[in-house]
C-alpha positions in Angstrom: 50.7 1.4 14.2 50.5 -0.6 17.6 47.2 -0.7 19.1 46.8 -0.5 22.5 45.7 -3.5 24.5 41.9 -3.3 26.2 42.0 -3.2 30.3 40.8 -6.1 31.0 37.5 -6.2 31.9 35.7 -8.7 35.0 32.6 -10.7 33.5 29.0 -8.9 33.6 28.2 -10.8 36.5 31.4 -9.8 38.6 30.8 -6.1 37.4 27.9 -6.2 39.4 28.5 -8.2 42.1 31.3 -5.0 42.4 28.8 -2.4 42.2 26.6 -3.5 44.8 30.1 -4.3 47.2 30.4 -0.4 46.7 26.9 0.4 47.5 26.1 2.1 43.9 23.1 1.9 41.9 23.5 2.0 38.1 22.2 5.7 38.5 25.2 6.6 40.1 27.7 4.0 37.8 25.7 6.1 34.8 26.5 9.7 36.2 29.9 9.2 37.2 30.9 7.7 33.6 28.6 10.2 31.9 26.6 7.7 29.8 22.8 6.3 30.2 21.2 3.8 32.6 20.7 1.9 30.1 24.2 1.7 28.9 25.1 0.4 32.0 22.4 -2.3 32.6 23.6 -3.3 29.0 26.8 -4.0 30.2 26.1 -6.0 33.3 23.7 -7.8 31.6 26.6 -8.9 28.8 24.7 -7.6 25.9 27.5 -4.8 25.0 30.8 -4.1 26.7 32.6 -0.8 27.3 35.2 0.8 25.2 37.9 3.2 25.2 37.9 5.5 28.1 34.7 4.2 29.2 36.1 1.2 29.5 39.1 2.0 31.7 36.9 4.0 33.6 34.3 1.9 34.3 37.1 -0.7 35.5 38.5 1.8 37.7 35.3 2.9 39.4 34.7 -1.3 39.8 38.0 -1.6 41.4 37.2 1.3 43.5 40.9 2.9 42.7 40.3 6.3 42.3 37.7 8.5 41.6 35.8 9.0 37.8 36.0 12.8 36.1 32.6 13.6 35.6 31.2 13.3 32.2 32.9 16.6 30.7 36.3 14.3 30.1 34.6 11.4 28.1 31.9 13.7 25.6 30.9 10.8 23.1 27.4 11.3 23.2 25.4 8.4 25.3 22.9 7.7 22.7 25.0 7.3 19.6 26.9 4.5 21.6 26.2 0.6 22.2 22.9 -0.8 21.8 21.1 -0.7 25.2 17.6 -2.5 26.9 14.3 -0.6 26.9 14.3 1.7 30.0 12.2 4.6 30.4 13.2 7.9 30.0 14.7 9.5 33.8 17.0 12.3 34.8 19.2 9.3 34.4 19.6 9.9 31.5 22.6 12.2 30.7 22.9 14.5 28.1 25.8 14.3 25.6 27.6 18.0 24.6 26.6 19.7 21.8 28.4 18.7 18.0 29.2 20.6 15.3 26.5 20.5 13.3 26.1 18.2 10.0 23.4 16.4 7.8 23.0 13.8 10.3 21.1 15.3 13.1 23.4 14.7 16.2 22.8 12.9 19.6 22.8 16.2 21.3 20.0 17.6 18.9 17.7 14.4 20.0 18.3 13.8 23.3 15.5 15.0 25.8 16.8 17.1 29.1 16.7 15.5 32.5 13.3 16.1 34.2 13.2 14.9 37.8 9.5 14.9 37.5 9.3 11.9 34.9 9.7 9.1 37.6 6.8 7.1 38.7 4.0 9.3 39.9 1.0 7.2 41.7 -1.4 10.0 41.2 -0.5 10.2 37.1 -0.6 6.2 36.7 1.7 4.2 35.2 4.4 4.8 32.8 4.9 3.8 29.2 7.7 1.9 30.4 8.1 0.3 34.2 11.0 2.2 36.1 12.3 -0.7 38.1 14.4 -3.1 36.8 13.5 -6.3 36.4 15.1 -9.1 38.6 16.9 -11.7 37.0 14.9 -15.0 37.0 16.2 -17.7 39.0 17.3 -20.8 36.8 14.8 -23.0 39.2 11.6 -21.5 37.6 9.4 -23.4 35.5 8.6 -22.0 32.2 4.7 -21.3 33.3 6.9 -18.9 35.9 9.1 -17.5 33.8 6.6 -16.9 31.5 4.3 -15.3 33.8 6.7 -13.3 35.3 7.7 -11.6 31.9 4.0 -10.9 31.0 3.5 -9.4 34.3 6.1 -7.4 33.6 5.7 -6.1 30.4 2.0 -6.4 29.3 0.7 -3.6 31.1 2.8 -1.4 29.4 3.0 -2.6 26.0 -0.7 -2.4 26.0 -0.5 1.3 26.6 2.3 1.8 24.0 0.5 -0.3 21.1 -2.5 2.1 22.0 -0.9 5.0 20.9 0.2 3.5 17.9 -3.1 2.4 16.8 -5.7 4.5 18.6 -8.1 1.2 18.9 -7.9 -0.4 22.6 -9.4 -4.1 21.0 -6.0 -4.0 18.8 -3.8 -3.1 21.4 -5.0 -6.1 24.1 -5.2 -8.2 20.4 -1.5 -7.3 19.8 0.0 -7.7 23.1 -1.7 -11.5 23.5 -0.9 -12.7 20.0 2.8 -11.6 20.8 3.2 -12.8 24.0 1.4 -16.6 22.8 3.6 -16.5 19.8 6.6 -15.7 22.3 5.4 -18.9 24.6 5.2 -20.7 21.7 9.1 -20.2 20.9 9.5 -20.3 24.8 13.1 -21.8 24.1 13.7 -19.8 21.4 12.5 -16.2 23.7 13.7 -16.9 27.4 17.5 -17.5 25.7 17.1 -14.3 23.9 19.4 -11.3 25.3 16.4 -9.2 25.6 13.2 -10.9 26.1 10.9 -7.8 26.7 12.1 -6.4 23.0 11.6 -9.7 21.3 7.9 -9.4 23.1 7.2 -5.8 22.5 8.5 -5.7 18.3 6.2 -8.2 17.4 3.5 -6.7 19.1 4.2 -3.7 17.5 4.9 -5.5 13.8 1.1 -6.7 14.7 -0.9 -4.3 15.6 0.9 -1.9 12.5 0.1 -4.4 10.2 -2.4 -3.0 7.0 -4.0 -6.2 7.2 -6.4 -5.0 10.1 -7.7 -2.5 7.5 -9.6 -5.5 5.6 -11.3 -6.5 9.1 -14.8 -5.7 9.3 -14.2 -4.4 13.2 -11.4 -2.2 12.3 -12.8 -0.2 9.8 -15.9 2.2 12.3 -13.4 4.5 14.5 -13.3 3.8 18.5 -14.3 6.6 20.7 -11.5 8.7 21.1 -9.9 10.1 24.6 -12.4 12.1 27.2 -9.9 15.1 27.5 -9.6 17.3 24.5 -6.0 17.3 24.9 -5.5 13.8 25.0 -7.6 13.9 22.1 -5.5 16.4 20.1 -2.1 14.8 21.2 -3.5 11.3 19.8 -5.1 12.6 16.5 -1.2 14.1 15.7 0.2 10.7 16.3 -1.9 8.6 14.4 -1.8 11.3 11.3 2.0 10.0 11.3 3.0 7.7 8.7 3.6 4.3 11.4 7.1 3.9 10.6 7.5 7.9 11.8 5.0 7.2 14.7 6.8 3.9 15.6 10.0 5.7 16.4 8.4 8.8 18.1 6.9 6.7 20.6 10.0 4.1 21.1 12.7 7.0 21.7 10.6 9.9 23.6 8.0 7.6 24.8 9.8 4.4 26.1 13.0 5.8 26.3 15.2 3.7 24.2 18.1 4.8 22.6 18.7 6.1 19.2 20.8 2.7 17.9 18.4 0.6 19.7 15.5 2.3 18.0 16.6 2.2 14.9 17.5 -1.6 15.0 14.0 -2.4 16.3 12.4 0.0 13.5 15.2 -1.8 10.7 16.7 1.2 9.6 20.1 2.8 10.0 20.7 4.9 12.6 20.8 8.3 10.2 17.4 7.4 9.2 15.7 6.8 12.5 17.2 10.1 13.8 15.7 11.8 10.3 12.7 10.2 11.2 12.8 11.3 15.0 13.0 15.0 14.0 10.5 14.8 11.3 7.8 13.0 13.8 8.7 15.9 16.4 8.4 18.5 13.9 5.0 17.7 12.8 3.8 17.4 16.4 5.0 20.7 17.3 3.7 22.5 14.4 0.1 21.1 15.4 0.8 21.5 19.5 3.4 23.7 20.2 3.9 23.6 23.7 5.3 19.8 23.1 8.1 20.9 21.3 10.2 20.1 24.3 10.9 16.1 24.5 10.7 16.6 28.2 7.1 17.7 27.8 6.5 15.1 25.0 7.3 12.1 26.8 5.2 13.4 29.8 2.4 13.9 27.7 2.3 10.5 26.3 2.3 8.9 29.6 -0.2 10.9 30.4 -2.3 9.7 27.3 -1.2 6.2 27.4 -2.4 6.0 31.5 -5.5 7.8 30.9 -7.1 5.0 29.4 -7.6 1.9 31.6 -6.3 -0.7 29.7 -5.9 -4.2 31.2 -4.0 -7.1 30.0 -5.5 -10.3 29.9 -4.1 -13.0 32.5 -1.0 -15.0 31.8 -2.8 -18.3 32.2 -5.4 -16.9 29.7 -2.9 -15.9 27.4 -1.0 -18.9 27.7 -4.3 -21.2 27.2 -5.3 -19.2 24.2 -1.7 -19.9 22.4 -2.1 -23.6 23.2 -5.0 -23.6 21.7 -4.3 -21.7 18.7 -1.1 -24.4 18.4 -3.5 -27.2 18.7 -5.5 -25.9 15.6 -3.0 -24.6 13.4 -1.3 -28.7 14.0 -5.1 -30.2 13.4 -5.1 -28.2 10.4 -1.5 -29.2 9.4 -2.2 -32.7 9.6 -5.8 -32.4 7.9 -4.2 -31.0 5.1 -1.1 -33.4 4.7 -3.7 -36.7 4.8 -5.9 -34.4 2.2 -2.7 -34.1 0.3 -1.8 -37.6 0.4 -5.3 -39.1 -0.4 -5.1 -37.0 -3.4 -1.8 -38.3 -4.2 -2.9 -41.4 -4.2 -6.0 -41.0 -6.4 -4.1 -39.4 -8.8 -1.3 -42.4 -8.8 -4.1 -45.3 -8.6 -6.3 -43.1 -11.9 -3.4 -42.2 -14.0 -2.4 -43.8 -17.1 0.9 -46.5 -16.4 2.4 -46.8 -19.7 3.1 -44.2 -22.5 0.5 -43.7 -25.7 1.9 -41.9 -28.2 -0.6 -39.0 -29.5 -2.2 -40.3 -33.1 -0.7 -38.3 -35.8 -2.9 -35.7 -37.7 -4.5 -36.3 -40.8 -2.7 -35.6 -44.2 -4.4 -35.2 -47.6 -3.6 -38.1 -49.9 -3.5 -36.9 -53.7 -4.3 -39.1 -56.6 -7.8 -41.2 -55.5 -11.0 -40.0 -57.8 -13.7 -38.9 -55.5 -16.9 -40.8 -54.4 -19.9 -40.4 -56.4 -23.3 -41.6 -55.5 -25.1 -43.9 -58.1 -26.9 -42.9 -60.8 -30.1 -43.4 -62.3 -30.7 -47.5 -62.7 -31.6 -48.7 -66.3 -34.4 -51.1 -67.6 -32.2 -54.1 -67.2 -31.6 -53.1 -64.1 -35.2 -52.0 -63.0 -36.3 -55.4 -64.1 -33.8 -57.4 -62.0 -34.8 -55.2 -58.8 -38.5 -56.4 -59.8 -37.9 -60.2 -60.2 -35.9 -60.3 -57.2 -38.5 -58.8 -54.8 -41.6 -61.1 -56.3 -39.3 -64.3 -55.4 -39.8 -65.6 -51.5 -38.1 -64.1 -48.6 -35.4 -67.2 -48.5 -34.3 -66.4 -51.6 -34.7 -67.1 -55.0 -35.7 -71.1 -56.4 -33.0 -73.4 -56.7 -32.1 -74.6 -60.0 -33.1 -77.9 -60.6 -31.6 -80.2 -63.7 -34.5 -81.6 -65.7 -34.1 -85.6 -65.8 -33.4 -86.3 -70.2 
């Protein structure tokens, strides 16, 4: 069987120099072709490319050739496809058509309904997740700019996230500055990754879930909880999740990422994280059921996240601290290597420099009589002992011959 040759496609930076020639957002791209946002920010930013009738349709709508059939024509489900960047949940985000049902719980089953009233709200407060996207650096900014332009970006809103995984607002600042120093530590390493703001926001995550902080003196008295009872409900349910459950709740209906995406960032397969999904949603319905809609849910966590006034420390703070915590960790490198090598040396300079072989063990010889002390002495004797102890101390008189 033949297989049919991919229409070419133009490089991610051509596709959207096209878009913008047209006058199109990525709202309007998204609509017309039926998928997510995020789907296409992935492509234009090269992390994924289209396929299939996406992709012939997607080149089309480029080209400006003819119009796109709405999403009815093309009904592989949006969240099920390529692996996408973290984008908040929108009415941009379309829904795919219902499946037949099977043991793997299906896009359509997952997938929250468009709510116009989930943009940015100034009188609600920020959002799990920012709704603009982010501008591309220019290649002229220092890494002090590049880094401070990603923590302004991202901090404030990771801080609200790792809240609602842990419930403790110390732990979630803690988490969000040990990631980001760790991420300027591997500056390199994080401003060539394809998705800087996930590298960021997984090890903040992997931190502040960590059982460690259960061994912390701090950690282990309870942190006031929220001033509104509901808030204070909505959070108790969460953190009553096992964190691998609670992780995934809050990365698909709170940040808005999609179901691949979430389940590489959790490291499972896709069937588990969409297992996981409906178990999380599940138990937070039968304890509040008026959040059994994802709409509602996701709402509802922004709400809890923005309620609390969290604040991220300042990039040139956070930046400081992971200097410093380099410098210490190197001091303590390099203390340890010359305690290593002193003891080295002691050890060569004290230890024995030719081989002694180990002295044999003793073996019972047969045949020799036995010691036995002296006996009792006898006249002859006793009289010899005498005569020689009345002579002088020098000894006894020398013999002298008699002259004839």
């Amino acid at each position: 069987m033949t297989r049919t040759p991919e229409t070419p496609l133009p490089s991610p930076k051509e596709c959207r120099r096209l878009r913008e020639a047209q006058s199109l957002s990525q709202a309007d791209v998204a609509a017309a072709l039926g998928v997510t946002r995020a789907t296409v920010r992935s492509w234009e930013n090269g992390r994924t490319t289209p396929r299939g009738t996406n992709r012939d349709a997607y080149v089309r709508l480029l080209a400006g050739a003819e119009e796109v059939t709405p999403h009815q024509e093309n009904p592989a489900p949006a969240l099920v496809g390529a692996a996408t960047g973290p984008v908040q949940a929108s009415p941009d985000r379309a829904e795919p058509a219902p499946e037949p049902p099977s043991e793997t719980p299906s896009a359509s089953e997952l997938a929250p309904e468009p709510d116009p009233e989930l943009g940015p709200d100034p009188a609600r407060g920020p959002e799990l997740s920012p709704e603009a996207e982010p501008e591309p650096l220019s290649p002229s900014l220092t890494p002090d700019q590049a880094f401070d332009a990603l923590y302004a970006f991202c901090a404030p809103a990771l801080v609200r996230q790792t809240y609602l995984l842990t419930g403790r607002r110390e732990l979630a600042r803690e988490s969000v500055e040990c990631a980001f120093q760790l991420a300027w530590h591997r500056w390199p390493e994080v401003a060539m990754d394809r998705d800087p703001a996930g590298w960021v926001r997984a090890t903040a995550h992997e931190f502040a879930l960590s059982p460690w902080h259960r061994l912390r003196p701090r950690h282990r008295n309870p942190e006031p909880p929220p001033a509104a009872p509901a808030d204070r409900a909505l959070l108790d349910v969460l953190l009553q999740l096992p964190p691998v459950y609670r992780r995934t709740l809050l990365l698909y209906d709170g940040v808005g990422l999609d179901l691949p995406e979430t389940a590489a960032e959790t490291e499972a397969s896709t069937p588990a994280a969409a297992n996981r999904l409906l178990h999380a949603r599940e138990a937070v319905a039968t304890r509040l059921p008026e959040l059994a809609e994802p709409k509602e849910l996701h709402r509802r966590l922004a709400e809890v996240a923005s309620a609390e006034r969290l604040h991220a420390a300042k990039p040139t703070t956070v930046r400081w601290g992971g200097e410093q915590r380099a410098r210490h960790w190197t001091r303590a490198a390099i203390a340890f290597t010359v305690v290593l090598i002193g003891a080295t040396t002691l050890t060569l300079r004290t230890a024995p420099d030719h081989y002694e072989p180990p002295l044999a063990p003793g073996a019972t010889v047969h045949g020799v009589p036995p010691r036995v002390a002296p006996g009792p002495l006898s006249a002859e004797e006793l009289a010899l002992r005498a005569k020689l102890k009345g002579e002088t101390v020098s000894g006894p008189e020398r013999l002298v011959p008699e002259a004839g």
